[in-house]
VORO-641946 format. One record per residue: residue in three letters; x, y, z of N, C-alpha, C in turn. Coordinates in steps of 0.001 Angstrom, whole numbers, plus 500000, padded with zeros to 6 digits. Each point is the difference from the previous one (the first is absolute). Example, Ala and Ser with C-alpha at 12.3 -4.5 7.8 and 13.67 -1.06 7.14 Angstrom:
ALA513190494310507800499110501190500000500900501200500000/SER499650501050499280500820501190500060499230501090500730/
END
This chain:
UNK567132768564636892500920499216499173499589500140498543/UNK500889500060498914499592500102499022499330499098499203/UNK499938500245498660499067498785499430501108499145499476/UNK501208500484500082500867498854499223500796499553501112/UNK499739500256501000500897499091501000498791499003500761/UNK498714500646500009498788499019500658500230498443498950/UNK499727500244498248500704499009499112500968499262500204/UNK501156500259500565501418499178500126499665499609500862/UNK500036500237501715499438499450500742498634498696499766/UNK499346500273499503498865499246500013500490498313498845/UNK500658500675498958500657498835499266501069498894500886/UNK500827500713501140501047499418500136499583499510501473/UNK498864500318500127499647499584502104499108498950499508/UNK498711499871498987499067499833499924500297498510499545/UNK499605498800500260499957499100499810499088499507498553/UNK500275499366498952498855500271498802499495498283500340/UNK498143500396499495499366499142500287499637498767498894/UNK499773498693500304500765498734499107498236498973500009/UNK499744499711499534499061499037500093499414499747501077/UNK498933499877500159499791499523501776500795501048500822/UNK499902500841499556500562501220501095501574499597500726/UNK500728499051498854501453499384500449501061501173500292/UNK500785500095501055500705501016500191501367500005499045/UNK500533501088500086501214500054499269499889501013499016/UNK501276500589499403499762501220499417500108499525498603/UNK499276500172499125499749500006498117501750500266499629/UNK499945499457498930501383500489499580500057500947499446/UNK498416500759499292500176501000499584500184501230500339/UNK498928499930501671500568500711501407501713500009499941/UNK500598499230500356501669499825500274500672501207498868/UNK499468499570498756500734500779498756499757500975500588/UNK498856501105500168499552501020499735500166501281501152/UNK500079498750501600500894500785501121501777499633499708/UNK500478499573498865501315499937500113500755500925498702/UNK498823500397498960500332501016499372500020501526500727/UNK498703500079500487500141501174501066501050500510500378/UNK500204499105500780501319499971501101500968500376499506/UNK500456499273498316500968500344499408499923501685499427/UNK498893500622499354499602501183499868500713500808501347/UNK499467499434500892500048501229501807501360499994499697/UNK500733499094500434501767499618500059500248501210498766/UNK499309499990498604501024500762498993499727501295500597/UNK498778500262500343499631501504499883500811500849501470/UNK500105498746500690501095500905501193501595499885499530/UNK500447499036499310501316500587499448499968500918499265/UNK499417500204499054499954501563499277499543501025500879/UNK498940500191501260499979501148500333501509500319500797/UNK500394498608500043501686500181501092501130500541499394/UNK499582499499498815501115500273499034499583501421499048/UNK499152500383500207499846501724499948499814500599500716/UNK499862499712501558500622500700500933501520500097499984/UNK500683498692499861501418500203500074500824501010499156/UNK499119500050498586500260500241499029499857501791500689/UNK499445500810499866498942500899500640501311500821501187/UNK499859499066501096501038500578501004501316499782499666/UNK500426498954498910501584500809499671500277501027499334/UNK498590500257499305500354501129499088499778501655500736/UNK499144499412500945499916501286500802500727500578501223/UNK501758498950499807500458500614500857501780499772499302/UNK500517501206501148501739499689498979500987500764501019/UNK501101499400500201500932499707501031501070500523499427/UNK501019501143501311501006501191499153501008499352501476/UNK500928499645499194501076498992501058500803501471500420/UNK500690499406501121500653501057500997501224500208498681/UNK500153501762500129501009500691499221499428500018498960/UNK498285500345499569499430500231499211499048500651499948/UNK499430500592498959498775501308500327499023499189498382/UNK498819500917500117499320499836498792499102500850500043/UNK499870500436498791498797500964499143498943499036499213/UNK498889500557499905498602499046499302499669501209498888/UNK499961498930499218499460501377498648498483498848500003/UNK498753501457499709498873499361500062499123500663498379/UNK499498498612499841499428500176498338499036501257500019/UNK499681500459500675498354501454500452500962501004500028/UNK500995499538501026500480501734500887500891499805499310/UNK501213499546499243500860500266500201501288499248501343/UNK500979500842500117501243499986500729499375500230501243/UNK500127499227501129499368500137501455501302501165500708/UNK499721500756500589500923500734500870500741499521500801/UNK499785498796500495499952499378501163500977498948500208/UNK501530500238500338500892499027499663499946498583501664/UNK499618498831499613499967498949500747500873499573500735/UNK500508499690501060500784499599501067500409498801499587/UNK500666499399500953500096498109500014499173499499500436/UNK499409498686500172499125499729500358498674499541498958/UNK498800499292500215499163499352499240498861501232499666/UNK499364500246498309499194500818499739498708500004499470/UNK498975500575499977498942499711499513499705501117498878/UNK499334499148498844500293500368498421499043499149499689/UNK499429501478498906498320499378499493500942499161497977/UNK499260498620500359500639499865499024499624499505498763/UNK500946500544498682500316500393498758500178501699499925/UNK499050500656500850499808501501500331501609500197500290/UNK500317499701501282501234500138500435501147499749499660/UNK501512500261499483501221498855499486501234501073500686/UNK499989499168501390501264500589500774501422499898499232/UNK501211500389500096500998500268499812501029499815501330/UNK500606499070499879501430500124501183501329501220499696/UNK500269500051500389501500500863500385500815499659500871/UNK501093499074500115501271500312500897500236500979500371/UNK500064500860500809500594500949500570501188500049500700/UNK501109498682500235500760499907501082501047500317498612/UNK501130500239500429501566500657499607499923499230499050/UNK500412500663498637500941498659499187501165500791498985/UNK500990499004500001501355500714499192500187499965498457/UNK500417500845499752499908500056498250501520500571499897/UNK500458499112498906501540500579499664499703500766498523/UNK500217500673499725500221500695498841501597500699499523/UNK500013500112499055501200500291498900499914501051499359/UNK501061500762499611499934501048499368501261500556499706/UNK500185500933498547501310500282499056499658501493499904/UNK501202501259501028499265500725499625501504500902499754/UNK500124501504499916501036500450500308500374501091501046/UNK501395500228500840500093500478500365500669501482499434/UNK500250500926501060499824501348499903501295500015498903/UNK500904499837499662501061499883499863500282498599498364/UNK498952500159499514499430499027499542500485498441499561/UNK499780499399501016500139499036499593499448498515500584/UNK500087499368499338498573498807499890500067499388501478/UNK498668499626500770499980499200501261499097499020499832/UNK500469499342501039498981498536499438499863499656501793/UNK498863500910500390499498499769501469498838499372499970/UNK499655498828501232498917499222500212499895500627501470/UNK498744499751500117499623500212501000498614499262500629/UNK499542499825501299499358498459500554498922501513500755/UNK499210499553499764498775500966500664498915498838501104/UNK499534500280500985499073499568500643498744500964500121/UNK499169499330499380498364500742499933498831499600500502/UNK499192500451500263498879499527500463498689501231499759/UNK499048499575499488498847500691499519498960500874501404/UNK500170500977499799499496500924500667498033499706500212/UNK499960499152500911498810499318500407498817500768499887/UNK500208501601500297498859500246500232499579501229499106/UNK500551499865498502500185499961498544499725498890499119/UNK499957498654500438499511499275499125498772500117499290/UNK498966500568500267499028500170498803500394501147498477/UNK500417500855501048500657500643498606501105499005499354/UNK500530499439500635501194499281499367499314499109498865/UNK498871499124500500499408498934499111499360500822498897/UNK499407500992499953499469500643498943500987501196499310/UNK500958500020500239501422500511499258500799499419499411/UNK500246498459500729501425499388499853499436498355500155/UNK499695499706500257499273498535499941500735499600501410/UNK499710498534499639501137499285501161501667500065499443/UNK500355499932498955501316500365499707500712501259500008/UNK499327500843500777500450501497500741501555499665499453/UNK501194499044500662501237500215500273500335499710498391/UNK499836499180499804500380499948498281499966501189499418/UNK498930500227499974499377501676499306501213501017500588/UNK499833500173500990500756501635500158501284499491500809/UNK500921499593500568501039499524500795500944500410498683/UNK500464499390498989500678499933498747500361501364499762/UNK498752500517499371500100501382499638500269501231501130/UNK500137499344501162499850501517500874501652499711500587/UNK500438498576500300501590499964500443500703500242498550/UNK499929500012499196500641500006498738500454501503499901/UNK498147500821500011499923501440500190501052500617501277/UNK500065499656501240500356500797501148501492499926500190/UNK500494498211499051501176500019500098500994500844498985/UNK499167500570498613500878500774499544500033500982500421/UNK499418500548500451499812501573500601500726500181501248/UNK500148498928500958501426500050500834501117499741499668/UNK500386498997498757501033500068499948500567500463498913/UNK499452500419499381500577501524499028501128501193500608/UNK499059500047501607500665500975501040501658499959500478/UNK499976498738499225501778499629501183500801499749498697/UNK501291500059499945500670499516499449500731498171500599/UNK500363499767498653499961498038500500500857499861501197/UNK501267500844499962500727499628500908498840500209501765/UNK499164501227500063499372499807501363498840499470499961/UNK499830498996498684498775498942500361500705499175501228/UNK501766499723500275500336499179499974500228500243501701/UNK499768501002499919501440500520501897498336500863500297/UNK498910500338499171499101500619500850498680499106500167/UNK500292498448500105499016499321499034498884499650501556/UNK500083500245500830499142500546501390499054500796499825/UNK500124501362499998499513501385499308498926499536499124/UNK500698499526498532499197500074498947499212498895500679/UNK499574498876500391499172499062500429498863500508500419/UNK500233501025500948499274500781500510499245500688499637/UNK500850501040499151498928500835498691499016498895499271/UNK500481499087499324499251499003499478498651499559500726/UNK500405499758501478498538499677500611499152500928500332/UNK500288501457500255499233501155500294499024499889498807/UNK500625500315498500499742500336498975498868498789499386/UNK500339498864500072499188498601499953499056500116500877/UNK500199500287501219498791499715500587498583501043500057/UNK500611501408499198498921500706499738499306499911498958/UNK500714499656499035499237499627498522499312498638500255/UNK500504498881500953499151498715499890498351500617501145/UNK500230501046500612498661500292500960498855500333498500/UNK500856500541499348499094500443498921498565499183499298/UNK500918498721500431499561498697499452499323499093500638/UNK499632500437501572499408499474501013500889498556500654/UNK501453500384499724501093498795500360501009500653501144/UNK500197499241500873500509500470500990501535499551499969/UNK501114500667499976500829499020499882501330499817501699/UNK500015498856500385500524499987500795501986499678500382/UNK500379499827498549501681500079500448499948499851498214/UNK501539500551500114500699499993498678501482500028500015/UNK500953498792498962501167499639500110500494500089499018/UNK501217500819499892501059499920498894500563498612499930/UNK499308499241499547500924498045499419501336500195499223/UNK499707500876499026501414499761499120499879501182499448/UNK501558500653499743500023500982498984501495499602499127/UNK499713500432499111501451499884498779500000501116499103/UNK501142499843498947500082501178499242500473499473498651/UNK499721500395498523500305499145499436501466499921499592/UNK500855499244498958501085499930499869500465500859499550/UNK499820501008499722501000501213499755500553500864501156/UNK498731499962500719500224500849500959501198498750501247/UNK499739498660499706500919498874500554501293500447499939/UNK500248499817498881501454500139499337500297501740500591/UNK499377501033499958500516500755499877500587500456501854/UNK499191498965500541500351500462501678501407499065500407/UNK500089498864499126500826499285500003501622500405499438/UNK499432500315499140501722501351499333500080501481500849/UNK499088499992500669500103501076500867500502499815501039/UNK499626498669500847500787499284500687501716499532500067/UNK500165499798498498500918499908499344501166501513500371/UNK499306500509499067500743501559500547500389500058500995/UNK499187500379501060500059500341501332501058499204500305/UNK500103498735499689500878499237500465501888500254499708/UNK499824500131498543501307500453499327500195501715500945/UNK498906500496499835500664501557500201500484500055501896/UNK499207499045500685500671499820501599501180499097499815/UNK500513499650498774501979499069500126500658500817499177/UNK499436500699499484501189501175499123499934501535501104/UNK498697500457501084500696500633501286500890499353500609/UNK499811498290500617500810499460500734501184500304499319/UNK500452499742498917501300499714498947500909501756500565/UNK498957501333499505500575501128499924500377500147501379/UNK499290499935501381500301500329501518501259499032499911/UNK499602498466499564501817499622500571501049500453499154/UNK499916500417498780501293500659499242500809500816500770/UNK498559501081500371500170501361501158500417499499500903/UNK499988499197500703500787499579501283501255499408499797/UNK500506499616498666500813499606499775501064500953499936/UNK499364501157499202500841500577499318500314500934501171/UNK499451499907501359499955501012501047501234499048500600/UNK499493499109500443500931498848500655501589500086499262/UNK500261500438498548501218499943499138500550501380500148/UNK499127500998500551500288501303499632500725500094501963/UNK499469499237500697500645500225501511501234499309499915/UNK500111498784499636501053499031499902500887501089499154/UNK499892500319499336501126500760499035500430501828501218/UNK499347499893500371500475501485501028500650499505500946/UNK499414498803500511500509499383501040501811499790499470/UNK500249499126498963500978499576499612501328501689499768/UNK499202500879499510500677501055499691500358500996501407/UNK498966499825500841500406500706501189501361499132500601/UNK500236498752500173500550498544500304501112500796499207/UNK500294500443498933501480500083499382500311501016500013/UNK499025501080500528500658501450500793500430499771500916/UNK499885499450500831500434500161501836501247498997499849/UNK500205498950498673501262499598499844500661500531499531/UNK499624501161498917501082501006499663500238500790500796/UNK499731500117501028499742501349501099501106499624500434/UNK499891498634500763501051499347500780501113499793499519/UNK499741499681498953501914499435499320500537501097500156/UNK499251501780499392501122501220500443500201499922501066/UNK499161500489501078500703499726501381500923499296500427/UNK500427498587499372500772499338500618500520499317498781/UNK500893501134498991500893499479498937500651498789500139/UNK501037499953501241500628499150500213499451498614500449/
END
């Protein structure tokens, strides 16, 4: 036993001795096993409370639909991307990093032109998700804001370059197709980027007002020039319909002139 617990013990068991060998403990005994005591009590909350202190720091928890990388103050970037589940991490040395990895949707916008030139104003809704087993390069390339960073610039990029290809009218009647090209083309430039991308949607497309107006008087046309055919075919039938009626009528006053000679009387 040590020498400072044989002390506490001996203060706080030991009865202190009084005149005539009177029993009972000194009060100065009482003080001196009740400071102790108070000492023991502090010195085990602080070793508790730097243990506690100690094991939270040396451990860290990656919730389901999540991964993590540890960058370490010696080495560097650990190779070693972390599962779900609870981790052990030497700590201040260690400072893990989370990542979502599960799907997420991003709408983006964009003004570009087509083949035929003229202005489009297509959005389009992307679903992405970070290519898991790329995240260390990702964190030491692109931070955690990977999608901010490159998403913008690469649909912005892929969408002019497809739709340059078409003229506006078969953005409109081929707009299947081009979706398609769009996701081939997106999804190789986002691998670039260690981003995986899993669907992509034409939301909206428009055209601006010139090109409005001009499908609209075209409409227009089309419209006038199918009632001025209707107008010319029924003239023609008219004038066919006037041209029988009139033979008809003239054959009708031969066979009455025919007859009256035959039968003068």
């Amino acid at each position: 036993m040590s020498k400072f617990a044989k002390e506490f013990f001996s203060r706080v068991k030991t009865p202190g001795g009084g005149a005539g060998g009177a029993g009972g403990p000194s009060p100065g005994n009482e003080g001196g096993g009740a400071g102790i005591l108070t000492r023991s009590l502090g010195g085990l909350a602080l070793i508790g409370g730097g243990f506690y202190f100690g094991l939270n720091h040396m451990l860290f928890n990656v919730e389901g639909g999540h991964r993590a990388v540890v960058y370490n103050r010696l080495l560097g970037m650990k190779e070693k991307i972390y599962g779900e589940g609870t981790h052990i991490r030497l700590p201040w040395f260690d400072r893990p990093t989370i990542y979502d990895i599960r799907a997420k949707p991003r709408v983006i916008a964009s003004v570009t032109g087509s083949r035929d030139l003229q202005m489009v104003n297509i959005t389009l809704r992307v679903l992405t998700r970070p290519d898991q087993s790329k995240l260390v390069s990702t964190y030491r390339t692109l931070g955690t804001d990977y999608d901010e960073r490159v998403l913008p610039s690469i649909v912005n990029e892929v969408l002019k370059s497809i739709v340059a290809q078409y003229n506006a009218s078969q953005l409109i009647t081929q707009r299947e197709q081009i979706s398609m090209n769009i996701r081939r083309n997106l999804a190789e430039r986002a691998a670039d980027f260690g981003i995986q991308l899993e669907d992509v949607a034409i939301t909206n497309l428009g055209f601006g007002k010139e090109y409005t107006a001009a499908v609209e008087a075209k409409q227009v046309a089309q419209q006038e020039a199918e009632r001025a055919k209707f107008l010319v075919e029924q003239a023609q039938q008219d004038k066919k319909s006037t041209i029988i009626r009139a033979n008809g009528e003239a054959r009708s006053a031969e066979l009455i002139g025919e007859a009256i000679k035959q039968n003068p009387g």
